[in-house]
C-alpha positions as CSV (number, residue, x, y, z in Angstrom):
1,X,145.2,152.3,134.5
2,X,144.7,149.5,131.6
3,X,141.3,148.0,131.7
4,X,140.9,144.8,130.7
5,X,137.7,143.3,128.5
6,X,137.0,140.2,130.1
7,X,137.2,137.0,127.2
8,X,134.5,134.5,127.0
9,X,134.9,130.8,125.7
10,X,132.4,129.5,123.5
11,X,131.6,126.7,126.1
12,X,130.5,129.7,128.2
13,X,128.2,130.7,125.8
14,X,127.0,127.0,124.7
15,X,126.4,127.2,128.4
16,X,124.5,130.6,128.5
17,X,122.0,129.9,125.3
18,X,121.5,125.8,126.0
19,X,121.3,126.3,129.8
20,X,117.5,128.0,130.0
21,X,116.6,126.5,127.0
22,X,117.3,122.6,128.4
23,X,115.6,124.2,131.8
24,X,112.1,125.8,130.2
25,X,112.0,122.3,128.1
26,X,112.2,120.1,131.1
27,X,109.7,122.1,133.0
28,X,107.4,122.0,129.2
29,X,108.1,118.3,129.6
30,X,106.3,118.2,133.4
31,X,103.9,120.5,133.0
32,X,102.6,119.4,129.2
33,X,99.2,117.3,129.3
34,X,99.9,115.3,126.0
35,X,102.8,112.5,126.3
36,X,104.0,113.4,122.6
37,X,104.2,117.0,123.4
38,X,106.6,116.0,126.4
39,X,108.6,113.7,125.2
40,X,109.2,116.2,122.2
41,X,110.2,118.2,125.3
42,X,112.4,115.4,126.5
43,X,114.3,115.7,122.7
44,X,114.8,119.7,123.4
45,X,116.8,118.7,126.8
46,X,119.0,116.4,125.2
47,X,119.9,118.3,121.9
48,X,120.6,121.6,124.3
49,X,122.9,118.7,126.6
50,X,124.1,117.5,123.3
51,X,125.5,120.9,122.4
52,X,127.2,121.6,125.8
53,X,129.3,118.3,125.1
54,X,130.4,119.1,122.6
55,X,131.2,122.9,123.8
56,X,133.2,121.4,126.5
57,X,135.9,119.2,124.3
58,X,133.2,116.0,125.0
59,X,132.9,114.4,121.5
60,X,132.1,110.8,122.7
61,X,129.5,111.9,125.0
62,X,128.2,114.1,122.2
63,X,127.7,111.7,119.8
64,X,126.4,109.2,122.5
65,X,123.9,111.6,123.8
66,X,122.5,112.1,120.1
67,X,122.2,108.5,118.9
68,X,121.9,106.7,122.1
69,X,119.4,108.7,124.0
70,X,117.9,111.4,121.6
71,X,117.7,108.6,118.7
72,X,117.3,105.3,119.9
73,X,116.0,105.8,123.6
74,X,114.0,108.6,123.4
75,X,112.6,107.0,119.9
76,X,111.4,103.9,121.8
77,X,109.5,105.6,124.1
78,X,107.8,107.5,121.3
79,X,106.7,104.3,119.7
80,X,105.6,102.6,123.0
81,X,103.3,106.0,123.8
82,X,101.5,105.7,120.2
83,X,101.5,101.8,120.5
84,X,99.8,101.6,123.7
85,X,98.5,105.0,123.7
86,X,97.3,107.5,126.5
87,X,93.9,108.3,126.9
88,X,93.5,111.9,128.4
89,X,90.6,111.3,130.3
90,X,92.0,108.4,132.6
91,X,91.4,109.8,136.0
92,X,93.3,111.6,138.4
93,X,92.7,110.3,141.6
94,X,94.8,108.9,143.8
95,X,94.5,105.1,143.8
96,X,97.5,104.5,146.3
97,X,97.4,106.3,149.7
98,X,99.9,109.0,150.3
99,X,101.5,108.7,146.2
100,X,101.6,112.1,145.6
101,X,103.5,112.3,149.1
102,X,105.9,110.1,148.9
103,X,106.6,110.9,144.9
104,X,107.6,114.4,146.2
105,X,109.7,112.9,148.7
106,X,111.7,111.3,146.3
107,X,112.3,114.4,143.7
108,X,112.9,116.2,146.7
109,X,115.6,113.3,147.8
110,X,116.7,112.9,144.3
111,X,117.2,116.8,143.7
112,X,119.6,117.3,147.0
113,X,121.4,114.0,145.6
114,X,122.5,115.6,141.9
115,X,122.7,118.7,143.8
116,X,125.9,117.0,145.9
117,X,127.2,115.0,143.2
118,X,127.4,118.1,140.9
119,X,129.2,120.0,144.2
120,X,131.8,117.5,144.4
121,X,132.9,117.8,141.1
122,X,134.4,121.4,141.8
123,X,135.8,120.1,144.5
124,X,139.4,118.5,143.5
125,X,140.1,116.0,141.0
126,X,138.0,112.8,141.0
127,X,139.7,109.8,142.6
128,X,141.3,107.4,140.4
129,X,140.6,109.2,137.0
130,X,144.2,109.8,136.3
131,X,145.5,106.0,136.9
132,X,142.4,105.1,134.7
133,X,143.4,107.1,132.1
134,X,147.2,106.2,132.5
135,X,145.8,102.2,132.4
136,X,143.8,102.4,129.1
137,X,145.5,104.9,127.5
138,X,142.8,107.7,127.6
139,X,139.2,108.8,129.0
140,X,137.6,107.7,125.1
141,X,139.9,104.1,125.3
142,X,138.6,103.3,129.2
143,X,135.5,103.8,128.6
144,X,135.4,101.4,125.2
145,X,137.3,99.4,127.1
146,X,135.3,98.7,129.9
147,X,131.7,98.8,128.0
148,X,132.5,95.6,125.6
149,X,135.1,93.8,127.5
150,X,133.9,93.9,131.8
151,X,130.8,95.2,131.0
152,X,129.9,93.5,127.9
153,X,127.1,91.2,129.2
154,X,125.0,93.9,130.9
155,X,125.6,96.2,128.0
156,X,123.5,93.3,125.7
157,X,121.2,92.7,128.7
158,X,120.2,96.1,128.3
159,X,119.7,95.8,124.6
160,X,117.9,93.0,125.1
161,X,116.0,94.6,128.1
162,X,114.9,97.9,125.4
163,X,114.2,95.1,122.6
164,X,111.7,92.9,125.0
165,X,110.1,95.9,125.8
166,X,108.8,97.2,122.5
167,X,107.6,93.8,121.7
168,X,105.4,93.9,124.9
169,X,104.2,97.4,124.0
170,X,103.5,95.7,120.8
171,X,101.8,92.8,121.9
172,X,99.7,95.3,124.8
173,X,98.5,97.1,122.0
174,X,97.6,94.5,119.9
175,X,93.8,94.1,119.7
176,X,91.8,91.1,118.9
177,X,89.7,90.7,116.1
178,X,86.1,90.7,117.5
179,X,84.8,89.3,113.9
180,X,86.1,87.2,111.2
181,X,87.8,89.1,108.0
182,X,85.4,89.5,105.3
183,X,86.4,88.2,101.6
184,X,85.6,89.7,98.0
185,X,83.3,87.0,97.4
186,X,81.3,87.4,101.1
187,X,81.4,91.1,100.2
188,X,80.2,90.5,96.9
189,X,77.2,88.2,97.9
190,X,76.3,91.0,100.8
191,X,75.9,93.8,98.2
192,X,74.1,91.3,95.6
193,X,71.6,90.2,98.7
194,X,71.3,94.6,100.0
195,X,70.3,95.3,96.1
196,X,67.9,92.3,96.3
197,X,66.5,93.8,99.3
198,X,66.8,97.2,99.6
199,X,67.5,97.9,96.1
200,X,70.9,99.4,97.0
201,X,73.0,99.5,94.3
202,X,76.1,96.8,94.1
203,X,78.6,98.5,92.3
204,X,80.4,101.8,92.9
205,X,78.9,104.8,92.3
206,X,80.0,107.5,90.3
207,X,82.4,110.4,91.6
208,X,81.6,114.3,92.4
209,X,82.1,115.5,88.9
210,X,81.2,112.6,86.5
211,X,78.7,113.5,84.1
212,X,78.5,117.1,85.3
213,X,79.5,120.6,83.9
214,X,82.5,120.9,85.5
215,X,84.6,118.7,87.8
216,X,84.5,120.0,91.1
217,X,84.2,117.7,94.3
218,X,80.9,120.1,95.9
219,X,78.9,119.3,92.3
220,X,76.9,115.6,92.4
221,X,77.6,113.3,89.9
222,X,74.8,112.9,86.9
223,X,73.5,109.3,86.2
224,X,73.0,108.5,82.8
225,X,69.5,109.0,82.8
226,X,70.4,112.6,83.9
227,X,68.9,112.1,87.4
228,X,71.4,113.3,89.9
229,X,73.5,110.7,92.8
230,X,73.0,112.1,95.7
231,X,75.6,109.8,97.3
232,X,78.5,111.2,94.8
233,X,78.7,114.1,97.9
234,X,79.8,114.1,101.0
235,X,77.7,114.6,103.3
236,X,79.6,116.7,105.4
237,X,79.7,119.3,102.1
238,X,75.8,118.5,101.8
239,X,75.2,119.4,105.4
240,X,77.2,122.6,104.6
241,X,75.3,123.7,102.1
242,X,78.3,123.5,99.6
243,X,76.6,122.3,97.1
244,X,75.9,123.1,92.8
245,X,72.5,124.2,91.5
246,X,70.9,120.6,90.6
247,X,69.0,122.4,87.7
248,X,71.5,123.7,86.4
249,X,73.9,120.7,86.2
250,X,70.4,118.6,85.0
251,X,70.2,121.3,81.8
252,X,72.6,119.5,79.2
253,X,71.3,116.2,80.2
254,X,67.7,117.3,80.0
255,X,68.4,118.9,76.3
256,X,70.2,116.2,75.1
257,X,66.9,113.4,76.5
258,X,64.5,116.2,74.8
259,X,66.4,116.0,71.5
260,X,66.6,112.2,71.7
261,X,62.8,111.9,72.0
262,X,62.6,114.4,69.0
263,X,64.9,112.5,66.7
264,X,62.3,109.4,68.4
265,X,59.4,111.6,67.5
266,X,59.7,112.7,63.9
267,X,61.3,108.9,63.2
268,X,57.7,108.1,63.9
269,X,56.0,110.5,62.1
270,X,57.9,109.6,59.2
271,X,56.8,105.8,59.3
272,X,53.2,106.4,59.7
């Protein structure tokens, strides 16, 4: 008795590896509490429904699928989530009565309904596919056909509809400016009027580094008077304790004061 090894299509095993990948990503995408994180999720399902496309002979859906939803749709909703943003400690309680109920009605209803749809589709040919095809010439040439000639105005509407909508996420997320914008000169005549005051100086001050033994961000900067800038440092390194000797980045500018006053010193001498 001949045994036979069974063959296996490569849609079969787009199928096998894209199938419970697209399925643990859309339950990621329900059950992750950041928005990015989910609608990275959302990307995952429509690559892995990308891929099955094209496994099963579907090159305009496949190409749709990637620029349309994965890199246009899914892009927009990426942009209105950072534009708007999602603060994750908005509250969770129910502010409409019975929400949660009636929201799991309507998975539930929405779950038997692809359920049926998918069912029929084993079931016979679909009604009027093979006329359409026969009209236009082809499933690809129907469908073009039908999206920019019948359909052409709702097709724009829609663009328009996606368009309209990131300008209002724009506009929702644009904040008001509480004070005026400062100038150079108004900041100028602050820092002149805090030095007059407070004696804080106007200028910038020196870098971690400058002046010092070696240039390293941890080591304060040396004024020229060899005294050290304390405000060279972060403080978060200063709170850290990351910090250089002072002493021993005050020694070359100590020796070189001490042999300035010597050179002052014996001048001096010499004149008296």
């Amino acid at each position: 008795m001949t045994s036979f090894i069974p063959l296996v299509s490569a849609g079969e095993v787009a199928f096998w590896v894209c199938g419970p990948i697209a399925i643990l990503l859309a339950v990621g995408m329900v059950l992750m509490r950041k928005p990015v994180h989910s609608a990275i999720c959302i990307a995952g399902v429509m690559l892995a429904l990308a891929v099955m496309y094209a496994a099963q002979d579907a090159p305009f859906l496949f190409v749709i699928q990637i620029i349309v939803y994965t890199g246009a749709i899914l892009m927009l909703f990426l942009f209105v989530v950072m534009l708007v943003g999602v603060d994750t400690s908005d509250s969770v309680v129910e502010t409409l009565k019975g929400h949660r109920v009636a929201s799991f009605l309507a998975v539930i209803g929405l779950a038997v309904l692809l359920v049926m749809a998918v069912g029929q589709v084993f079931e016979g040919e679909p009604a009027g596919l093979a006329a359409a095809n026969e009209e236009f010439g082809g499933n690809l040439e129907g469908l073009a056909a039908l999206l920019f000639s019948r359909y052409v105005f709702a097709f724009e509407a829609t663009a328009a509809l996606l368009i309209t909508a990131a300008v209002g996420a724009m506009v929702l997320a644009h904040g008001e400016r509480l004070k005026a914008k400062k100038s150079q000169v108004v900041q100028a005549q602050e820092r002149m009027e805090a030095y007059a005051a407070e004696g804080k100086h106007p200028g910038v001050l020196p870098n971690s580094g400058v002046y010092a033994r070696f240039n390293a961000i941890h080591a304060p900067a040396l004024l020229p008077d060899g005294s050290v800038a304390e405000a060279s440092v972060s403080e978060t390194l200063t709170a850290r304790g990351a910090i250089v000797a002072v002493d021993q980045l005050r020694t070359p500018a100590d020796r070189a004061f001490k042999a300035i006053e010597r050179v002052h010193s014996d001048a001096e001498g010499e004149s008296e």
